[in-house]
N, C-alpha and C positions, 0 to 999 in steps of 0.2 A: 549770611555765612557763605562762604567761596566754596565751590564746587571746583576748583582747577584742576588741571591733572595732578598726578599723585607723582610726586619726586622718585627720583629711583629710589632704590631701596640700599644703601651701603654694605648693609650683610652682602658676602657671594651669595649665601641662598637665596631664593625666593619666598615672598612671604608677606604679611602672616600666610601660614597655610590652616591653620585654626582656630577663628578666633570664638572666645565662649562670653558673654553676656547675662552679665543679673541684669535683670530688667526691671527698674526699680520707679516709685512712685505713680502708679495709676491712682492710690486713694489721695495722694495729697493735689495730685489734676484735677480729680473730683472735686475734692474741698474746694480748691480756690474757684470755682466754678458754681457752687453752690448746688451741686449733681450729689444721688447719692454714689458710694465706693462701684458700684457693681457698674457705673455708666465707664468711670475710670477703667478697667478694668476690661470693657469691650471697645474702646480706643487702645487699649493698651495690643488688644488681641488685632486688631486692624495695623496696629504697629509693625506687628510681627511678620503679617503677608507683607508689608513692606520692606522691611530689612530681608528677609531672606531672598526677595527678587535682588535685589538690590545689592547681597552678599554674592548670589549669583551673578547677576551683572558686574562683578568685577572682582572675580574670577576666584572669590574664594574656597579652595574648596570644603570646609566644614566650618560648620557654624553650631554652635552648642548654646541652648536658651535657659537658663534658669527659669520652670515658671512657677513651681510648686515646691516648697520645701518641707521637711518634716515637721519644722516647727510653725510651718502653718495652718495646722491642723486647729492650733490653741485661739485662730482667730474665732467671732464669734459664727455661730454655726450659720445663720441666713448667707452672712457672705462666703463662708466655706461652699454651703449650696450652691450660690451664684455660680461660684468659681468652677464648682466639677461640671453646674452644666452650659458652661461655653467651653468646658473644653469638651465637653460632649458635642457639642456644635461644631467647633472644628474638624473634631476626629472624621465625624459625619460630614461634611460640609466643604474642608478645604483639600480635598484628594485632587480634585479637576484643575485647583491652583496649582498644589506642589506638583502635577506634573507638568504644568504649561513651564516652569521654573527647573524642570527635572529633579527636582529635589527627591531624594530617598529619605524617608524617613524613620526615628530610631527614637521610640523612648525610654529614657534612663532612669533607674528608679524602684523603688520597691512596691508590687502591683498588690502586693499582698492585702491592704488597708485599704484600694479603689474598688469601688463599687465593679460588678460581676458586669455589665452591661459595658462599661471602659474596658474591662481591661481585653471581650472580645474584639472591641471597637480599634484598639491600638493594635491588638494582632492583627487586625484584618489592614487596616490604616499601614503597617509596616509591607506586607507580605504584597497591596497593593502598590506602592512607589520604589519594591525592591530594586525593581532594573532600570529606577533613575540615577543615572551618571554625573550630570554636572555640578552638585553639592551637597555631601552630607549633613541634612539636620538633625542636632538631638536634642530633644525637649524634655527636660530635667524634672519630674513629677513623683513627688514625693520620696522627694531627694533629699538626701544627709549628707555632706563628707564623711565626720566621723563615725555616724551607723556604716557607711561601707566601710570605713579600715576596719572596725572592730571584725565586722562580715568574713572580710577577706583574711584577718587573723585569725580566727574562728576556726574557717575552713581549711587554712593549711596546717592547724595545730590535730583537726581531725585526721586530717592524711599520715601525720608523720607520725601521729598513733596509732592508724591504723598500718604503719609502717610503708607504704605507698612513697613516702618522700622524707631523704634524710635531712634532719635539721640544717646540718651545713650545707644544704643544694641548694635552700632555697636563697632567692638571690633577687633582684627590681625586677627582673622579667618576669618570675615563677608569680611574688606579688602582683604584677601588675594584668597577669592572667586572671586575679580571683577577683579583679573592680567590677565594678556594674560595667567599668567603659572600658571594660577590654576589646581588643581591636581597633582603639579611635586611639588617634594622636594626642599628643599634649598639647594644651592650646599653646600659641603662643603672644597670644593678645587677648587679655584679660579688660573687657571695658563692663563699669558700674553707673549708671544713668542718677541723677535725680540729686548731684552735689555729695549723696553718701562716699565716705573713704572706709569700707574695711570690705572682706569677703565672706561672711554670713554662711560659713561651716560649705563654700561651695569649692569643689575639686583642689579640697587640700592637696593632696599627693599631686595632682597632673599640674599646680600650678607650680610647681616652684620653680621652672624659669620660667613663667610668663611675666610678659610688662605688662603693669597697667595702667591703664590709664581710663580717670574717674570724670564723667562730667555732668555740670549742673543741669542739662538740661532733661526734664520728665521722660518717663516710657514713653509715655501718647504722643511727646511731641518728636520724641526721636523718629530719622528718617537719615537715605542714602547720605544727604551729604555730611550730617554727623557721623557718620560710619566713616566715609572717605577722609575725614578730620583726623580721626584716631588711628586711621591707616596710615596717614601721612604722618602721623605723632609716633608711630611704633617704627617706620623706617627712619626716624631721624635718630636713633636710639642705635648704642652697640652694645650689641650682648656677648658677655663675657663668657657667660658658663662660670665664673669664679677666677675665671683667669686674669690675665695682665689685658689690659687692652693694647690697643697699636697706638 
C-alpha cells in the first residue's frame, strides 16, 4: 500500500481536524487465525498505540476511538471480562506512551455501569495527559449515540421545567452542551475498518457532515498508512454542507 505524500487538501480549510474511528474486527482476525477472540482484541489494542502515534505524526489534531459500546455488554460475559481488563491495562500502562505522543486524553461514555476501579483509573488517566497539547484522544466506552440524545433531551426538558431555559432558546449549541462530547469538534472523517458499511448508533448527531470512508481491512491489521489512505480519500472529496458545489 503507498505511503506517498498526501495531496493537498481542495477545501480552503485545513483538515480532517477530527477524525473518529469504529474500530472494527478484532474477533474475526482471531478466527481466521485460529486464536481465541481475546488474542484479536490485544492486537487490536496494539493497533491503537499505533494509530494515534501516527494520527499525531501527521498532524491531526483529534482522534476519537470507538472501543466499547453499550450494546456490547450483551457479548458473552468471559470476553466482556477480557475486554474491561485490557482496558484496565492501558488505563495503567499506556500513560508513558500517550505522553511520549503528547496525547491528552478523554474518555467518553457513561462510567455509570464500569467497574469502580476504571472508572478511578480513567480519572486519574485523564487528569495525568491534561497538559498534553499535540492531539486529542477520546476513547468511546460504554458508548450509545442514542442513550446520549435521549440524555441530553432529558436534561434540557428538566431545565425548562425547572424553568432555567425557555423552550424556544434552546437551539444546536444549547444541545450540543448536554452530549457526553461537549467541547470536542465534529469529526469530519468518519473511517470503519473490517469491510462493515453502517455506523453502529456511534456520534449520530456529530456525524452528520462527516465523510466516510469504510475499508476492508481488520483493526489488528490497521496501521499509519491506512490512515494516510483515508486522509488522502477525504481531501479528494468536496464538502458541500447541503449546498451547490463549485
Amino acid at each position: 500500500m503507498s505511503t506517498a505524500s498526501l495531496p493537498a487538501n481542495p477545501d480552503p480549510s485545513p483538515g480532517p481536524q477530527h477524525i473518529a474511528i469504529i474500530m472494527d474486527g478484532n474477533g474475526r482476525w482471531a478466527k481466521a487465525r485460529r486464536l481465541p477472540r481475546v488474542a484479536g482484541h490485544r492486537r487490536g489494542a496494539d493497533a491503537v498505540r499505533k494509530i494515534i502515534r501516527g494520527a499525531g505524526e501527521l498532524g491531526v489534531p483529534v482522534l476519537t476511538l470507538f472501543a466499547f459500546s453499550t450494546e456490547n455488554w450483551t457479548r458473552p460475559a468471559d470476553e466482556v471480562s477480557d475486554l474491561m481488563g485490557l482496558l484496565r491495562h492501558y488505563l495503567r500502562n499506556e500513560l508513558e506512551e500517550l505522553g511520549r505522543n503528547g496525547a491528552r486524553l478523554r474518555v467518553i461514555g457513561d462510567r455509570d455501569r464500569l467497574a469502580r476501579d476504571i472508572v478511578r483509573d480513567i480519572a486519574d488517566a485523564e487528569t495525568r495527559t491534561r497538559s498534553n497539547t499535540r492531539i486529542d484522544v477520546n476513547i468511546c466506552i460504554n458508548y450509545g449515540s442514542r442513550d446520549e440524545i435521549l440524555r441530553a433531551t432529558r436534561n434540557l426538558a428538566r431545565r425548562v421545567a425547572a424553568g432555567e431555559i425557555a423552550a424556544d432558546r434552546i437551539d444546536e449549541a444549547a444541545f450540543e452542551r448536554e452530549l457526553l462530547t461537549a467541547g470536542v469538534p465534529d469529526p469530519d472523517l468518519l473511517i470503519r475498518t473490517s469491510g462493515e458499511q453502517r455506523i453502529s448508533n456511534f456520534l449520530l448527531w456529530q456525524c452528520a457532515y462527516a465523510e466516510f470512508v469504510f475499508v476492508d481491512t481488520l483493526w489488528p491489521d490497521f496501521g499509519k498508512e491506512h490512515l494516510e489512505q483515508a486522509i488522502a480519500e477525504f481531501r479528494k472529496r468536496e464538502r458541500r454542507y447541503g449546498g451547490v458545489g463549485t
